[in-house]
C-alpha positions in Angstrom: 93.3 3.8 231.2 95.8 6.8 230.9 95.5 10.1 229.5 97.3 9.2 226.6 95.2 6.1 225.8 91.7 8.6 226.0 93.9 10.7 223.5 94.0 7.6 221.1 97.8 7.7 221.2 98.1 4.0 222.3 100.9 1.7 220.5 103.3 4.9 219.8 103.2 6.3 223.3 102.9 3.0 225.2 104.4 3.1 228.6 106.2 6.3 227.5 104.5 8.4 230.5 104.0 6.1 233.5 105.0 7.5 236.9 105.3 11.3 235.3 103.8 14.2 236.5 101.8 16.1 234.2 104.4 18.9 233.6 107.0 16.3 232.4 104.3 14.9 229.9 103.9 18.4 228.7 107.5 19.4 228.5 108.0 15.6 226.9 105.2 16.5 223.5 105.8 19.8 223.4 107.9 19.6 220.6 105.4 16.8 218.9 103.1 18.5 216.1 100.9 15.9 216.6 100.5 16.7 220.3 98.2 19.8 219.9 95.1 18.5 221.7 97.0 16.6 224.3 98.8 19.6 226.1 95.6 21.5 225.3 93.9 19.0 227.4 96.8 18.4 229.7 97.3 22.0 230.3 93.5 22.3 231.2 93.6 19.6 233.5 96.5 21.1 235.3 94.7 24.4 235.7 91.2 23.4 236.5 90.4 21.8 239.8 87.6 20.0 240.3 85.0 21.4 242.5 80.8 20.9 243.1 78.4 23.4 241.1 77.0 24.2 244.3 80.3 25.0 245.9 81.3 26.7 243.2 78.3 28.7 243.5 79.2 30.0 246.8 83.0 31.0 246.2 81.5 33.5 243.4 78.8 34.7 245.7 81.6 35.2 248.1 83.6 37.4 245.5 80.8 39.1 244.2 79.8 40.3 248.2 83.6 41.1 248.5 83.3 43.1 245.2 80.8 44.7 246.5 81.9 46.0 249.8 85.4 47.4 247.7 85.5 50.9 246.7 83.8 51.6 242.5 87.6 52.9 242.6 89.3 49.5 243.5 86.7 47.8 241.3 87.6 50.2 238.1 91.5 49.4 239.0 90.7 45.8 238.8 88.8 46.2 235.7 91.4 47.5 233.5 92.9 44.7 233.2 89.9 42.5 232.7 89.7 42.0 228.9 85.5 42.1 228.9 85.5 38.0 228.2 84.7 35.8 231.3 87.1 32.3 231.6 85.3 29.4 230.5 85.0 26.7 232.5 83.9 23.0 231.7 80.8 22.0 233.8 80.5 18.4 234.2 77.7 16.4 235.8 76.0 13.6 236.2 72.2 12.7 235.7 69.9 9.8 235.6 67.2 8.8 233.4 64.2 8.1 235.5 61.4 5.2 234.9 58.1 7.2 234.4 56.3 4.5 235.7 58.7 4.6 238.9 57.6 7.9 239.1 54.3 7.6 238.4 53.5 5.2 241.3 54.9 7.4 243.6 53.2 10.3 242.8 49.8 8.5 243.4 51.2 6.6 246.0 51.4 10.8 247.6 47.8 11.6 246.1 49.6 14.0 244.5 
């Protein structure tokens, strides 16, 4: 399923996008007013990679230390141009809905 089939533009667009690369598709509905939400989403997709919470984690911990060993005056030069609002980012995970009873036997399996 393609990008443009999750967008719910199926018989239209079919087959209109297959071997392009994601700028193409953009430059291709730009010009569609009906293609808001798809270079929204295309354009977010292009700018976002896709990295683990926990290794996410660790690059900011690594920028904050950095931060921290720079000069307040470096720091203050950097924040001129931050505009106060930090980038948001879509967080997306997966969980699983556990049997309580699974759980349950385990536990006093453990004497917990």
């Amino acid at each position: 399923m393609g990008i443009l089939h999750y967008q719910g533009i199926v018989q239209v667009h079919h087959g209109k996008c297959p071997g392009m690369q994601i700028d193409d598709i953009i430059a291709e509905f730009t010009n569609d007013p009906d293609s808001g939400r798809l270079i929204r989403d295309l354009t977010a997709y292009k700018t976002n990679t896709a990295v683990e919470l926990k290794q996410r984690d660790q690059i900011f911990q690594a920028a904050v230390e950095k931060a921290l060993k720079d000069q307040s005056s470096e720091r203050q030069k950097r924040l001129k141009n931050y505009d106060g609002k930090p980038q948001k980012i879509q967080i997306a995970s997966y969980g699983f809905n556990r049997s309580p009873d699974v759980v349950a036997e385990a536990l006093l399996k453990s004497e917990w």
